[in-house]
N, C-alpha and C positions, 0 to 999 in steps of 0.2 A: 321334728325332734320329739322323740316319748320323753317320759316323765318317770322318774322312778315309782314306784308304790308307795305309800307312806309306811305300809308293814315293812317293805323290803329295805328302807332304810333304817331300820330298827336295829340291822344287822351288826352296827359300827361301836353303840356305844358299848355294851357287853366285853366287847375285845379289847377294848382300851382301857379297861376295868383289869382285865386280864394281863395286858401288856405293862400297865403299871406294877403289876402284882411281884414281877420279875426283877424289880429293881430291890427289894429287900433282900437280908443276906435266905441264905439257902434255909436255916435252919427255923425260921422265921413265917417262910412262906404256906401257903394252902396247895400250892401245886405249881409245876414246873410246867410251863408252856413258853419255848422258846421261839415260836413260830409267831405268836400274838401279835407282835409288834408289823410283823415284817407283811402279812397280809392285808395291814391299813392302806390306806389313802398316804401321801406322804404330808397332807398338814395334817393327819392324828398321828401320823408317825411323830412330828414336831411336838406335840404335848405329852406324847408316851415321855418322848427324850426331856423335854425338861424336869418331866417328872420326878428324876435323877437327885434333882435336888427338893430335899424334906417338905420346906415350904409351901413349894407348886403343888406338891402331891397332896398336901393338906389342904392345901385350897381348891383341888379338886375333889378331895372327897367329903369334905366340907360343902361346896356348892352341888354335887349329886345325892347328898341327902337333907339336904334343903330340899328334894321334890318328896323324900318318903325317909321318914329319921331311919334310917339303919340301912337304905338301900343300897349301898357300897359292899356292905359286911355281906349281903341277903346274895348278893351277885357272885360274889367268892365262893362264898359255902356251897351254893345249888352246886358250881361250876364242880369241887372238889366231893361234892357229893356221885355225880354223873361219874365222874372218872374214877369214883371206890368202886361204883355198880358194874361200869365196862370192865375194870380189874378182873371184879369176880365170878363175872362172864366167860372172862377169857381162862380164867383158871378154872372153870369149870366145863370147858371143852367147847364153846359156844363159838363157833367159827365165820360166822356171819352177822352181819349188825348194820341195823338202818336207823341213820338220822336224819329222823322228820323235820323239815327247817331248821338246815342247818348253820344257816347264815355264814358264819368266818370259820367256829368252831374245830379246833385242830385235831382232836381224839383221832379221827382217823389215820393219821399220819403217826401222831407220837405214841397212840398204844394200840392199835390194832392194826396195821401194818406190821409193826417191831415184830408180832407173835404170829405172824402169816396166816392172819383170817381175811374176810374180806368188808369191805365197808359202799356203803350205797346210801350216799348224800342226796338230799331232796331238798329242793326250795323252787322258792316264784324264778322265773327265767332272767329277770332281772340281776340274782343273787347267785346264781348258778355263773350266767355268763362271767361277770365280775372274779368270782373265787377260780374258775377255770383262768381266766387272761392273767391274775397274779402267780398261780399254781406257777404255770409254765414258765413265767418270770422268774421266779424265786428258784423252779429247780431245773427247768428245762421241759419237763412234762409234766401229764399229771403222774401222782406216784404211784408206783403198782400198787394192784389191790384196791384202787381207789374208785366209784364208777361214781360219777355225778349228773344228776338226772331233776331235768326242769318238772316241777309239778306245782298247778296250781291247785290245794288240796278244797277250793271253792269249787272248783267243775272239773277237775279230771280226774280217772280211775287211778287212785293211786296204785290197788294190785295188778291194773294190766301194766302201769309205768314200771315198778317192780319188776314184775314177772320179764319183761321185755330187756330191765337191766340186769338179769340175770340171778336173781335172788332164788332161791330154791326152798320151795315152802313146803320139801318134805323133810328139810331139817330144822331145825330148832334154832331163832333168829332172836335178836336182841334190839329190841325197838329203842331209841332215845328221842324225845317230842319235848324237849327244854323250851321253855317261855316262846309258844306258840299259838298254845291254846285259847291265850287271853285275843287275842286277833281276829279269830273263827268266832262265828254267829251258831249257836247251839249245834244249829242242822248241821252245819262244817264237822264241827268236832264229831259227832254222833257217827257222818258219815265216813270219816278215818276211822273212827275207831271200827265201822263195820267192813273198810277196807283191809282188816288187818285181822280177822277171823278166822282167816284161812291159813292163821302160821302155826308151826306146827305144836305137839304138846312138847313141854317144858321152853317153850320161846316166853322171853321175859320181857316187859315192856316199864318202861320211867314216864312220868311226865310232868309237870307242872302247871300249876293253876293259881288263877288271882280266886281270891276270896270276895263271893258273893257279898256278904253286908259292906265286904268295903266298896265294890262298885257302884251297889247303888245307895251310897252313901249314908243308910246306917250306920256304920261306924267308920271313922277317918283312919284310923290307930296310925294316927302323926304323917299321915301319908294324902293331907288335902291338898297340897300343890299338885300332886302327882294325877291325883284322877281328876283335877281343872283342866290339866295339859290335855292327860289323854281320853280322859268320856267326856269330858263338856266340849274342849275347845278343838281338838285333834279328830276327836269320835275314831280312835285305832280301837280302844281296849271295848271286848263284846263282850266273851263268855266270860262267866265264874261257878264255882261252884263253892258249897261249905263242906268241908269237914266227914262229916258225916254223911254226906251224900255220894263218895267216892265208891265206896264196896259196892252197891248197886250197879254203879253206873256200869263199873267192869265187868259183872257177874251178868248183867247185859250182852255184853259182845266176849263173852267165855274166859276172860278174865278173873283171877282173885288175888285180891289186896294182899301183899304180904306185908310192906310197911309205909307208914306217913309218916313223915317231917319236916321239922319247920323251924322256929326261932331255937329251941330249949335242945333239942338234938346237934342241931349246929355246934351250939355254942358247949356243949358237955364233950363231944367229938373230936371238934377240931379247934376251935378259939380257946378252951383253955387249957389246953394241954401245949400248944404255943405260946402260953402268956400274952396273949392279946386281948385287949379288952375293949370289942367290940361291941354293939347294939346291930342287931337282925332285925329286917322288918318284921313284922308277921304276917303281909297282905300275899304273899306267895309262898305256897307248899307244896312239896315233891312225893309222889306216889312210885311205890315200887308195886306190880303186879307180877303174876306168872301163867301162864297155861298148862294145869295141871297134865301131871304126866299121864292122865286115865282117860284124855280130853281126845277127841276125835277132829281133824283135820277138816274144814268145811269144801 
């Protein structure tokens, strides 16, 4: 009998964040993902559905920021941030796009399929297997346009996995790496990111990161349960970085920052313009990069 990964079980809770999200009226919500639900397990499927009713949903996102105050709100916003970026992507003519651990994750389906590009999902084999046997369940296959491809980004070539699932890196590709990076041990991350050098210029890349001081625990910012569970007791959560260390990092692997956000963007964006009056964490922020157009393919 194998054992799941403890990353690769990570994949569940995010989506049931998601699937609840679905129960508010339309005009209310962060984004439309009708699939959420339906890719669970069938006892989260049962929490989604009770969800239904006010109470449960408050008492669910009441006890999920009991690990980190705003970590409810922080899970929406990234989620509605990623799918403004693939948007702009697609209106911008960008016709390929790969999501690096993708765990449940439906974008492929609900917005880049619709617009006839193509999509190249990546995760631990674990995650891959799992999201393929419900794919098929849910529609019969998997959906065109869709290619799903095992990679452990600890030891295997993500460009040759790519390359082999058909990506073509003399066009301009759209990288999406949502809440992954915390999982990877520096060299991980360094070595994606150098797996991914070879795309082409104007290819766009997203990603997100926990924040250094709070890992290693100079500052909590209301979020001590959370790094008890996952760097003391769990040991999942690795990398972080601060703030200011991002431009670097990318201008490293040919990369440049076009925008960073986090708690005060969120909530200027998209929480008050729904009248919601939410709290964001602020231990994870989301990076927009690009490959400049003058930039040389490696």
């Amino acid at each position: 009998m194998t054992t799941t990964p403890a990353a690769a079980q990570t994949a569940f809770g995010p989506m049931v964040i998601a699937a609840c999200e679905q129960h508010l009226p339309a005009h209310q919500r962060l984004f439309d993902d009708p699939d959420a639900a339906r890719l669970l397990p069938a006892g989260q499927r049962l929490i989604v559905g009770a969800c239904r009713w006010k109470p449960v949903h408050q008492l669910l996102v009441k006890a999920t920021d009991s690990k980190a105050d705003g970590l409810w709100a922080s899970l929406l916003c990234r989620k509605r941030y990623a799918d403004d970026k693939v948007r702009e992507a697609l209106h911008d003519g960008i016709s390929q796009f790969v999501f690096l651990g993708a765990g449940l994750d439906t974008r492929a389906r609900r917005l880049v399929a619709p617009a006839g590009a193509r999509s190249f999902e990546t995760d631990l084999p674990a995650n891959i297997a799992y999201k393929r046997r419900r794919l098929t369940e849910i529609h019969g296959r998997i959906p065109d346009g869709i290619t799903l491809t095992a990679v452990d980004l600890k030891i295997d070539d993500l460009a040759g996995a790519l390359t082999t699932a058909g990506l073509d890196w003399n066009l301009p590709a759209m990288f999406v790496w949502e809440a992954v990076t915390q999982y990877l041990t520096e060299d991980t991350v360094h070595r994606t990111l150098a797996g991914l050098t070879a795309a082409a210029p104007a290819s766009r890349l997203i990603f997100t990161y926990l924040r250094r001081d709070f890992l290693d625990g100079t500052h909590n910012y209301g979020a001590a349960p959370a790094r008890h569970e996952f760097v003391t007791k769990r040991q999942v959560w690795h990398f972080g970085l601060l703030p200011e260390e991002t431009p670097k990092l990318l201008r490293t692997f040919g990369w440049t920052e076009r925008e960073h956000v986090g708690p005060t963007e969120y909530t200027d964006r998209y929480l008050r313009s729904l009248g919601r009056d939410l709290t964001v964490s602020p231990i994870e922020r989301f990076v927009y990069a690009d490959r400049p157009a003058e930039a040389s393919s490696v």
